[in-house]
N, C-alpha and C positions, 0 to 999 in steps of 0.2 A: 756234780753237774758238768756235763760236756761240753767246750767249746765249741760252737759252729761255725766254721771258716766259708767267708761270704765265696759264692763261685766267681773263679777268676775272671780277669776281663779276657788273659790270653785266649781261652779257649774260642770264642765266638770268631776271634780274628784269625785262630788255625784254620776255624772248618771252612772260612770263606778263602782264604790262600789257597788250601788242599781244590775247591771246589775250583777256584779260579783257574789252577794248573790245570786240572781234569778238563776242563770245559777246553784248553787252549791245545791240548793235547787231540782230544778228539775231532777237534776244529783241522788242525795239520795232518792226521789222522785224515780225513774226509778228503782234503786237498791235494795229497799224496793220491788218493783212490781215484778221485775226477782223476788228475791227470795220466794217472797207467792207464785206466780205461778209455781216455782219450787218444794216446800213442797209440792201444793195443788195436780201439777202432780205424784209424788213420792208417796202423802198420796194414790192416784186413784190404783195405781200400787202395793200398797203393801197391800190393804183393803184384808181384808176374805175372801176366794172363797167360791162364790156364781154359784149354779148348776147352769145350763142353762135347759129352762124348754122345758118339752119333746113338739120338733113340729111337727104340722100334719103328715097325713104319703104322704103327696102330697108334702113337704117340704123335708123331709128324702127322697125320691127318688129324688130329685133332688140337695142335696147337697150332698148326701154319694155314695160312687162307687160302681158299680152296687152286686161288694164282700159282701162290707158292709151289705148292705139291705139285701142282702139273707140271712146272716149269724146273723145280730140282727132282722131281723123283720119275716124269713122263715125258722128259727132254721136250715141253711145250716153249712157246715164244711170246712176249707178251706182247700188246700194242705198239708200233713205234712212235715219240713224242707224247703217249699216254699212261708215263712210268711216272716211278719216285724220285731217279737219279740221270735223268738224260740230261736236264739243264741244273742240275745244281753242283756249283762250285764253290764251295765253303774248303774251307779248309781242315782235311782230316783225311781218317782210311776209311775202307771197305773191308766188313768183312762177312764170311761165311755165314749168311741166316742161321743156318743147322750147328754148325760147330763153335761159330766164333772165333775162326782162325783170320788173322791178316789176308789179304787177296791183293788189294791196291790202292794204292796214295793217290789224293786228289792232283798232288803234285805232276802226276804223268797223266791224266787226264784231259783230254781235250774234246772240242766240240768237231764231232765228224758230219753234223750235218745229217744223220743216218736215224735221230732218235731215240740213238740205245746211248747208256754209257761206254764211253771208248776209253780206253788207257793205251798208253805207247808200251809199257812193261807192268808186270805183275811187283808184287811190293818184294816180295820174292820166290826163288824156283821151288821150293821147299812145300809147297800149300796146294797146287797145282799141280794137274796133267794134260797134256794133250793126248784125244785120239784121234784116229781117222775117222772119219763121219764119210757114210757113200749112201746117205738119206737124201729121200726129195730127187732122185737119179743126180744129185751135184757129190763134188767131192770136195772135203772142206776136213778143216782140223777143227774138232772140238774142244773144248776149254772144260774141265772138269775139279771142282774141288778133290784135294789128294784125300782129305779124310774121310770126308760127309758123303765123295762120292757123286756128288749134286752136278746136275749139266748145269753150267754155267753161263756158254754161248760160242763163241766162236773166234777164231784168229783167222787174220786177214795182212795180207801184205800190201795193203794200200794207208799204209799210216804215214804220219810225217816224220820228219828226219827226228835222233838219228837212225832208230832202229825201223824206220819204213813199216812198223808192225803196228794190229789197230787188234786190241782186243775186243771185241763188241762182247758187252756183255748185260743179261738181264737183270733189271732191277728189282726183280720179286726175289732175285737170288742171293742176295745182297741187304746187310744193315750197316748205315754210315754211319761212323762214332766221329764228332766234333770235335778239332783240334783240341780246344778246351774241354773235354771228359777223357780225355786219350788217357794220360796219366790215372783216374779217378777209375778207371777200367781194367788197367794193368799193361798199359801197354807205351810204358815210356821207354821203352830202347825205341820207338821209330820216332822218338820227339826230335832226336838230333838230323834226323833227315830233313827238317822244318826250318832247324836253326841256319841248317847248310845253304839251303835256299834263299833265307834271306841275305844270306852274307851276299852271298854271290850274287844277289840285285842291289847289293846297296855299294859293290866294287865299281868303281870309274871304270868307262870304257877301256878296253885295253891292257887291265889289270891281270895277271895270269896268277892260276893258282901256285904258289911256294909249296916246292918239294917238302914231303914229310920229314921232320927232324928225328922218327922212332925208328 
């Protein structure tokens, strides 16, 4: 006759260790994953902007309101004091409806009294063209996005100091992105143009900028 050897107690305390590991593994496992996919959403969101490239014009008449289109693609003019951006001063850029390219900082924007959005300079020379416009029997330099192509509005030499320059421009032409989305958009190289601004309101009168140490 056989002896029968009772089952051990180890056993029942291996399978729940082995289980307890597993479970703690796939736990860190998970938390590792949330967090790449976290970074990797973040990194999506905070990459370069990147234009959006100009689309047909069977495309643009059916995503842009019918303002739009007459005014980037039929050099129309819209109401004056009956836009989106004559009076508003938030703090942020303008950019290209069509492409998404930078245009202009609210920072050189001022109120002309005229209606339109005015800016003293373009955010930069790069995004932009001027031509000559001899419509309406006047002669005037036109303001034209460089990629989209889009009439813009117009440049005028009656702005304030220092550049005496007013660029009038349309607000159907134009989408402003909020200081606070700038980054969330891709467009954090002009965050420091923001930072520069306030330093230089928060310098005592009389304060002069210190020469670059680079």
């Amino acid at each position: 006759m056989h002896r029968i050897n009772p089952p051990s107690s180890r056993t029942p305390r291996i399978s729940f260790i082995a289980s307890f590991i597993g479970a703690i593994l796939v736990a860190i496992g998970a938390i590792f994953w949330s967090q790449a996919e976290g970074e990797k959403s973040m990194a999506e969101k905070m990459k370069p902007h990147e234009a959006t490239p100009v689309p047909s014009d069977a495309e643009l008449r059916r995503t842009l309101t019918p303002e739009q289109y007459n005014i980037t693609r039929e050099n129309g003019t819209e109401t004056a004091f009956h836009n989106s951006y004559w009076n508003n001063f938030r703090p942020g850029i303008y950019v290209d409806v069509i492409t998404t390219d930078p245009l202009f900082a609210s920072l050189d924007k001022f109120d002309s009294g005229t209606g339109w959005p005015s800016f003293t300079k373009p955010i930069g020379d790069d995004h932009i063209v001027l031509k000559s416009d001899h419509s309406f029997g006047m002669v005037r330099t036109e303001v034209r996005g460089q990629k989209s192509d889009s009439h813009l509005g117009h440049l005028f030499d009656d702005g304030p100091p220092p550049t005496k320059l007013r660029y009038s421009v349309n607000s159907a032409a134009l989408r402003f992105v909020p200081l606070e989305k700038m980054k969330e958009e891709g467009f954090s190289e002009y965050l420091p143009l923001f930072s520069q601004a306030n330093n230089d309101q928060a310098k005592p009168a009389g304060a002069k900028n210190l020469p670059s140490t680079h």
